[in-house]
N, CA and C of each residue as an Amber inpcrd file, in Angstrom:
protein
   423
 119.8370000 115.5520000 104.2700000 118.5470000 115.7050000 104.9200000
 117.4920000 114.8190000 104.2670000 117.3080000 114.6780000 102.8360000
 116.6460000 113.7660000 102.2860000 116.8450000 112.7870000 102.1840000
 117.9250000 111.8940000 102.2990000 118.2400000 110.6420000 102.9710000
 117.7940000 110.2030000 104.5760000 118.0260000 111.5830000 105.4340000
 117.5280000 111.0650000 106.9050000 115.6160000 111.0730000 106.8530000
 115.1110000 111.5130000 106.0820000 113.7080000 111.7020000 105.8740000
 113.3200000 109.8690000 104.6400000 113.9980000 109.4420000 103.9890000
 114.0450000 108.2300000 103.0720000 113.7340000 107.3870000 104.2740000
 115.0900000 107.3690000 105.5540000 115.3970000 106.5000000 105.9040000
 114.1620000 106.1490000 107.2060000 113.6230000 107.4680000 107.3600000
 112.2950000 107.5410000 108.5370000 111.3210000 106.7290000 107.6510000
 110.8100000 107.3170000 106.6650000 109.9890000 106.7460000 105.7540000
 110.1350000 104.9740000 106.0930000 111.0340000 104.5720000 105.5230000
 111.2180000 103.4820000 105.6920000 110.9160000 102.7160000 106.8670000
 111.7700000 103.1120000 107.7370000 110.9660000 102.4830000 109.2880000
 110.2040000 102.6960000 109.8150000 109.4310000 103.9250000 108.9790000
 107.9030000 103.6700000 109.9250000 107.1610000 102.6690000 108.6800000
 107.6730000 102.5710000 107.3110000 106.8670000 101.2870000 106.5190000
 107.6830000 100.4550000 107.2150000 108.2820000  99.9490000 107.4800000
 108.8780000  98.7330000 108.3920000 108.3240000  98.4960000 109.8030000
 107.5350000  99.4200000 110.6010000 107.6450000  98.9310000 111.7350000
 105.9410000  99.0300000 111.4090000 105.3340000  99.2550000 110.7690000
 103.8920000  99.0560000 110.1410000 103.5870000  97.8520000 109.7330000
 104.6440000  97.6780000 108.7340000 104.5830000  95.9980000 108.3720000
 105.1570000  94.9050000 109.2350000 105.8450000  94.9880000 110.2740000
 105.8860000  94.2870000 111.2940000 104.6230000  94.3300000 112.3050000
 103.8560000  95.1160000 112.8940000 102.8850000  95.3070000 113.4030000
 101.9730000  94.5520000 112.8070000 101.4840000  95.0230000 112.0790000
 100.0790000  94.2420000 111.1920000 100.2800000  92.9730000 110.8980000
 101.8180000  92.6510000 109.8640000 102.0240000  91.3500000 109.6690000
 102.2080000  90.1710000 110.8100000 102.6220000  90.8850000 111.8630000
 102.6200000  90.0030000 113.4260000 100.8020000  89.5740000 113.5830000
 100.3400000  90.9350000 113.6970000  98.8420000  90.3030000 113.5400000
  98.2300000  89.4900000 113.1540000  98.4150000  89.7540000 111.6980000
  97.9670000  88.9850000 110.4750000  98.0210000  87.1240000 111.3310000
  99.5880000  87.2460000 111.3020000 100.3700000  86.0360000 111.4180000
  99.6450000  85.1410000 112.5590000  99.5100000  85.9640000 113.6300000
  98.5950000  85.2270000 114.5960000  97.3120000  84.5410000 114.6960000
  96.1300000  85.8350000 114.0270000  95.1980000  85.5830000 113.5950000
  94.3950000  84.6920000 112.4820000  95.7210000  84.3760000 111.5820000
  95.7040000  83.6120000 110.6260000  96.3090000  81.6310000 110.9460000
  97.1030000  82.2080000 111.8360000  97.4180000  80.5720000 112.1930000
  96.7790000  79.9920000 113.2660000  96.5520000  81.0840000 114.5430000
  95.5970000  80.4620000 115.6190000  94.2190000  80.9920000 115.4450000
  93.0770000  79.8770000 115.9890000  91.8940000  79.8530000 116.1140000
  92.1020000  80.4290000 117.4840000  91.3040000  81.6690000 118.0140000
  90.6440000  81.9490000 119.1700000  89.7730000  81.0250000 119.9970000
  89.2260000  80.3890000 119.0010000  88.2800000  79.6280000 119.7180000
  88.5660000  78.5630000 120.4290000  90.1090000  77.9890000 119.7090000
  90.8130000  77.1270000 120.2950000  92.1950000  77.0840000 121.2380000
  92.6480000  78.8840000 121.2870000  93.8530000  78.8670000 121.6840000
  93.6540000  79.5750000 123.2240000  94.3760000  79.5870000 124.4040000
  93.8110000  80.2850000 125.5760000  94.5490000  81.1790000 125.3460000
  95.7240000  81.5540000 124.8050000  96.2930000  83.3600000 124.9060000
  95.9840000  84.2530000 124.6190000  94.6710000  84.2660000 123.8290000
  93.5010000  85.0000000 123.1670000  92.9120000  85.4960000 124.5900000
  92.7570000  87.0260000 124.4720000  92.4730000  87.7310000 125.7230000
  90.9970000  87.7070000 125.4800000  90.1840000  86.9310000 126.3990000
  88.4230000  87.1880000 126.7460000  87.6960000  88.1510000 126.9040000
  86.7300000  88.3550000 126.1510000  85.8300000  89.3860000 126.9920000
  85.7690000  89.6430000 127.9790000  86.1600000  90.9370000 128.5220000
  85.4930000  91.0940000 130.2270000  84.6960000  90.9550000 130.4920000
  83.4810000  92.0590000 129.7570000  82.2650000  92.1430000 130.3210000
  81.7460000  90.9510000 129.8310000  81.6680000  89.9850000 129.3380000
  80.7790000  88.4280000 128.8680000  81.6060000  87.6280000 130.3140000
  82.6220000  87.9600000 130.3020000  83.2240000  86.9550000 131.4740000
  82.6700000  87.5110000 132.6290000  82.2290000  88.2190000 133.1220000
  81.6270000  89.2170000 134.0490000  80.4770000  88.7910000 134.0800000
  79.7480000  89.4130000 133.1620000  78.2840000  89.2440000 132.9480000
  77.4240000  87.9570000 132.4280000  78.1420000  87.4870000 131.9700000
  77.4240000  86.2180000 130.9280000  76.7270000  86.8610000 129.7020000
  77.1490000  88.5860000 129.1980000  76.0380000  89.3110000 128.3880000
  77.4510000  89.8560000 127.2620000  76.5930000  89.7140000 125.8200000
  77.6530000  89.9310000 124.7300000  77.7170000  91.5890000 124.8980000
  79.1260000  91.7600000 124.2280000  79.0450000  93.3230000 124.3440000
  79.1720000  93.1270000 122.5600000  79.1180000  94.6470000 122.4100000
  78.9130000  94.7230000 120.7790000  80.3710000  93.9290000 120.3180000
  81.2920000  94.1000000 120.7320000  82.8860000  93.1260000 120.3780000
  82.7960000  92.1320000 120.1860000  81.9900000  91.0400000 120.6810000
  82.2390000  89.6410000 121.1460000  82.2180000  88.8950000 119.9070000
  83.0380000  88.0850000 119.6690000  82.8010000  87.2760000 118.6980000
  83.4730000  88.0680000 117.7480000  84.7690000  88.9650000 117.5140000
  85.2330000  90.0920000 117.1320000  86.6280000  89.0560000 116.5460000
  87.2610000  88.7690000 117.6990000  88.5100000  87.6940000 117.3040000
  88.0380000  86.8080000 116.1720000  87.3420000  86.0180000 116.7000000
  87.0670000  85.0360000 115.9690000  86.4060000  84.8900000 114.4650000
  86.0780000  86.0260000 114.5090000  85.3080000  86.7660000 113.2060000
  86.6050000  87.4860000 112.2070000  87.5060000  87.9880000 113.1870000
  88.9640000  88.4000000 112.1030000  89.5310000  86.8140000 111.9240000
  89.7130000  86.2280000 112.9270000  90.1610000  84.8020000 111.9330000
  89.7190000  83.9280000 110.8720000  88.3830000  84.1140000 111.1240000
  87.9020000  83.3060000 109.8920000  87.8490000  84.3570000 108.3460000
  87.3230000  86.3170000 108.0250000  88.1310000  86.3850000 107.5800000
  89.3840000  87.0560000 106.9410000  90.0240000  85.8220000 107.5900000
  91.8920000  85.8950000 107.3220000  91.5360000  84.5630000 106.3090000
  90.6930000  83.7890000 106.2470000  90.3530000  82.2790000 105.8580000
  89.8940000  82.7580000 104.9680000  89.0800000  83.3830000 104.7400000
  87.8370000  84.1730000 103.2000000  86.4060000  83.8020000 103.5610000
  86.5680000  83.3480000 105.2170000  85.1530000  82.9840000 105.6280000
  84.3140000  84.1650000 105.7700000  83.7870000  83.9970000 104.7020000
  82.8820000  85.8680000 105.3290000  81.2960000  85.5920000 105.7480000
  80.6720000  84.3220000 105.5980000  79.5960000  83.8790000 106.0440000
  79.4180000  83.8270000 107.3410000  80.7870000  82.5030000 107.9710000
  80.3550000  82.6390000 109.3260000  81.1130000  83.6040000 110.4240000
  82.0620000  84.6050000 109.6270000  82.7780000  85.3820000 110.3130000
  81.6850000  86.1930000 110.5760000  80.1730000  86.7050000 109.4900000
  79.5660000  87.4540000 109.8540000  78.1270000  86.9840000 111.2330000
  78.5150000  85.7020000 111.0470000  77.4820000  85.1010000 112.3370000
  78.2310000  85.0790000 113.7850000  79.7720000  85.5830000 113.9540000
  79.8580000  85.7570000 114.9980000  80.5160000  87.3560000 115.6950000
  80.2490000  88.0480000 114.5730000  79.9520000  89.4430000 114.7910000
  79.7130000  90.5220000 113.6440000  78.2350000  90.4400000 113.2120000
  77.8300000  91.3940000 111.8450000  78.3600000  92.6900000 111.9090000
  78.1800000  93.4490000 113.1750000  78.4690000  94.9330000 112.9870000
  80.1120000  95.0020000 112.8340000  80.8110000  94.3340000 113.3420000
  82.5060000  94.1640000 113.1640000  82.8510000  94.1300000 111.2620000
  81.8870000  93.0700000 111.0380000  82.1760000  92.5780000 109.6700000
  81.8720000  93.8360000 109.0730000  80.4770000  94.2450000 109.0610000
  79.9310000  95.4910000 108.7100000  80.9270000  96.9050000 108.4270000
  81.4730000  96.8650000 109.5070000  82.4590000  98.2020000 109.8750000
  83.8390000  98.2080000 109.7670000  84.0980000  96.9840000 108.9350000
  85.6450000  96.7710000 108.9310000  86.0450000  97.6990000 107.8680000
  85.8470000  97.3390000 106.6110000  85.9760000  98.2650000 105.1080000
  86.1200000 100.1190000 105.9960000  85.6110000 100.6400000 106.6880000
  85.2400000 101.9590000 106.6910000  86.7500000 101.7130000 107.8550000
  86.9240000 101.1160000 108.7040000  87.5860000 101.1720000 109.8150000
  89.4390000 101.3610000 109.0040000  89.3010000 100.1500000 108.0840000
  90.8060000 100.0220000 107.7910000  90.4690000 101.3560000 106.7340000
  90.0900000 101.5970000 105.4500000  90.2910000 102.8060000 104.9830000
  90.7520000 104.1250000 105.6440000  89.9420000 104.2770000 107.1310000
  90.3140000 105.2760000 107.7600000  91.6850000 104.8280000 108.7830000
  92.3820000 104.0420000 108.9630000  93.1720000 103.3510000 109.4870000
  94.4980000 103.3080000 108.4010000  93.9580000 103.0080000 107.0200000
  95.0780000 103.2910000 105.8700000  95.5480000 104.7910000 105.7940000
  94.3660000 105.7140000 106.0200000  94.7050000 107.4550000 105.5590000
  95.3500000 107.6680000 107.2230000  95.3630000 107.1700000 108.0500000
  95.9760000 107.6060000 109.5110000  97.4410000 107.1480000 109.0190000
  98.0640000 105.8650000 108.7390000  99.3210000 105.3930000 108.7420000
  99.8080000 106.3870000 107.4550000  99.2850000 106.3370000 106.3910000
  99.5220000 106.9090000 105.4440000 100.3440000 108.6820000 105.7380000
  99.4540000 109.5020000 106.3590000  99.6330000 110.8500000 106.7360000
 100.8300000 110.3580000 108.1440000 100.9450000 109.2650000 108.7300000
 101.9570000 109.1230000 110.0090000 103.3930000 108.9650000 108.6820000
 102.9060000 107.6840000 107.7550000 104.3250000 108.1860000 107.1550000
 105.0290000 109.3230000 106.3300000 104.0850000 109.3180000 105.4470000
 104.4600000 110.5840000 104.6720000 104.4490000 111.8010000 105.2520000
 103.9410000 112.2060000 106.4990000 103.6700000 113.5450000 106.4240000
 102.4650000 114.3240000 106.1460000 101.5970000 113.7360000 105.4220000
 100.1860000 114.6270000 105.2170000  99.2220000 114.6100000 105.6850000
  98.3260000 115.3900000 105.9560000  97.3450000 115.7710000 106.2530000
  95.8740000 115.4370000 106.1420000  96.0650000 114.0000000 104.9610000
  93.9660000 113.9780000 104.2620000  93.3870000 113.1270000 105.7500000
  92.1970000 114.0120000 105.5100000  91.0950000 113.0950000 106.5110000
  89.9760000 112.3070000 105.8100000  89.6520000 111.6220000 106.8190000
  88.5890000 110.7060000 106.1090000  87.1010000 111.5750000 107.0530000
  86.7900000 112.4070000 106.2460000  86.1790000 113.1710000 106.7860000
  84.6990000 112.6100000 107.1910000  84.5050000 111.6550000 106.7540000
  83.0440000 110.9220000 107.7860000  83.2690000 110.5390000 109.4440000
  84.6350000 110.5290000 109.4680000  84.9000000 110.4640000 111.0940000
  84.6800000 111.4380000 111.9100000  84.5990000 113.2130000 111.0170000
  84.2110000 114.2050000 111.6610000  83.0360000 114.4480000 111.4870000
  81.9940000 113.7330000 111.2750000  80.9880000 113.6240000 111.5720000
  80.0340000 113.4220000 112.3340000  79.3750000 114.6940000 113.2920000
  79.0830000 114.3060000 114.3620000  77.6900000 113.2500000 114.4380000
  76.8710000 113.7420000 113.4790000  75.9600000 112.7880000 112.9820000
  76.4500000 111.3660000 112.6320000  77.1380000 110.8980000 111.8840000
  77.9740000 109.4860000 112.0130000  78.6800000 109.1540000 113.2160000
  78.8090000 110.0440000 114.2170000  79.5310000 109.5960000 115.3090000
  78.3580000 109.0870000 116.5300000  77.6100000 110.2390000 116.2890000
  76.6180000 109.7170000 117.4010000  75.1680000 108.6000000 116.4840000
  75.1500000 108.6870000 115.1410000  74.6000000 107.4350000 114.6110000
  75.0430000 106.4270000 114.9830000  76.6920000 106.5080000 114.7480000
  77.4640000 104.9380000 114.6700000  77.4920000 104.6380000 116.4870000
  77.2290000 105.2060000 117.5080000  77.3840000 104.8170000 118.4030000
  75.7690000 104.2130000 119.3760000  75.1790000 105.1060000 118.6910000
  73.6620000 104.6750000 118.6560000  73.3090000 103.2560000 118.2470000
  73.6090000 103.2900000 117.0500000  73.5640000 101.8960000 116.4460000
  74.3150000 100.5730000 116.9780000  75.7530000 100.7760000 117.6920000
  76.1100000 100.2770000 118.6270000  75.6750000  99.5930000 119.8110000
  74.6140000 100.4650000 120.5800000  74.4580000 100.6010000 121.8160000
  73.0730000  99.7940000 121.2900000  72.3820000 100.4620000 120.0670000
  71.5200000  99.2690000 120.0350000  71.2500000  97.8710000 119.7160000
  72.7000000  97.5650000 119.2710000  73.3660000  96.1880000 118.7180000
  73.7310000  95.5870000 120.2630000  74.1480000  96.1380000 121.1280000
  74.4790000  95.5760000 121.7970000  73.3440000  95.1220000 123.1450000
  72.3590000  95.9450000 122.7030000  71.2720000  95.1870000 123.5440000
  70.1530000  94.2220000 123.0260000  70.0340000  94.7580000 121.4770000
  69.5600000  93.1760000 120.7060000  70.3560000  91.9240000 120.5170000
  71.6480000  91.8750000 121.0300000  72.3200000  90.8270000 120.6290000
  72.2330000  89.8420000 121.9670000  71.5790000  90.7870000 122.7120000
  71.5230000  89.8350000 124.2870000  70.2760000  89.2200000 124.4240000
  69.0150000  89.7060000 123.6270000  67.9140000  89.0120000 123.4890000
  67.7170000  87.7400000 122.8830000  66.9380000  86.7640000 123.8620000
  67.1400000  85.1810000 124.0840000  66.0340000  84.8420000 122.8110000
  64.9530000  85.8450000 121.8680000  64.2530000  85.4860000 121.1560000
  64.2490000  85.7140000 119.8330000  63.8480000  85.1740000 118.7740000
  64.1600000  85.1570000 117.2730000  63.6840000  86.2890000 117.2010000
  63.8640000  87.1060000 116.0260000  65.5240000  86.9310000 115.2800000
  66.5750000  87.5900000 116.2890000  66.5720000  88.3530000 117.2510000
  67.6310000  88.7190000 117.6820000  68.9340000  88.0000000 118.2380000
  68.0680000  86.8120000 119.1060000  69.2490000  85.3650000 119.3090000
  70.2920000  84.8710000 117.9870000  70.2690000  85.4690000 116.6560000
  70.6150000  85.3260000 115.9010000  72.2120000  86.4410000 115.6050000
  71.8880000  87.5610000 116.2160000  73.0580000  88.6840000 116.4710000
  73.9150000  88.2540000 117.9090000  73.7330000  87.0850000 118.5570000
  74.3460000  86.3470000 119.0560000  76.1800000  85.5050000 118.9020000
  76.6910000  85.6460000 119.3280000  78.4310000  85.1460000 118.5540000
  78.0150000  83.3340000 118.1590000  78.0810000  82.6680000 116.9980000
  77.8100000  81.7590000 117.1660000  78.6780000  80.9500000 115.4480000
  79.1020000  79.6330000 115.8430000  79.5000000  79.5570000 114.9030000
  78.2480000  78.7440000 113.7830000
C-alpha cells in the first residue's frame, strides 16, 4: 500500500513538472510579441480597450529573462501579484500531492477578495486612460 501511495506521489510530482516545465519552456524560448500561437486578448481584440491581463504573456516572458523592469511596464498588477499567486499555487499542488490540508488563508479573505478585485476593476479602467500618468499602466514595451 505504501509503495502504491510512493508511486502516486511521484506522478503527480511528474506530471507537475511536466506541466509547468512545458510552460516554462515556451515562455522562455518564444516571445509573444513575436510568435502568432500566443492566444490574444479578446476583449482588446474586441474593443481596442486593455483589460487588467493584457500585456500578462509578455510580462511572464521577459520575467523568465530576469527582466523585471520592463516586464513591469507591460503589466504592474500581474508583476505585483505574482509572488502571492504562485505561493498560493505552491500550497494547492503541495496539499494535491501529499495529501494535506494548509491554506493560504489570505485567499479566505473576504476583505482581500473584494479589495483585490476592487483594485482590479480599478486598474482596469485607469489603464485605458489616454492621459499622464495613467497612459503609463498601459502594456508597453
Amino acid at each position: 500500500m505504501e509503495l502504491l501511495q510512493d508511486t502516486t506521489k511521484l506522478l503527480k510530482i511528474a506530471l507537475i513538472a511536466i506541466l509547468f516545465g512545458g510552460f516554462f519552456i515556451v515562455y522562455f524560448f518564444y516571445n509573444p510579441s513575436e510568435n502568432s500561437f500566443f492566444i490574444p486578448c479578446p476583449f482588446h481584440y474586441i474593443t481596442g480597450l486593455y483589460c487588467p491581463g493584457c500585456g500578462s504573456q509578455r510580462a511572464i516572458h521577459l520575467l523568465l529573462h530576469g527582466d523585471v523592469i520592463r516586464a513591469f511596464r507591460f503589466n504592474p498588477l500581474m508583476v505585483l501579484t505574482l509572488p502571492i499567486l504562485i505561493y498560493g499555487l505552491g500550497i494547492t499542488v503541495a496539499n494535491w500531492i501529499f495529501g494535506t490540508r494548509y491554506r493560504f488563508m489570505l485567499f479566505y479573505s473576504n476583505l482581500f477578495i473584494i479589495g483585490y478585485f476592487g483594485i482590479a476593476i480599478l486598474y482596469w479602467v485607469l489603464r485605458n486612460l489616454s492621459f499622464y500618468p495613467f497612459n503609463l499602466l498601459a502594456p508597453s514595451s
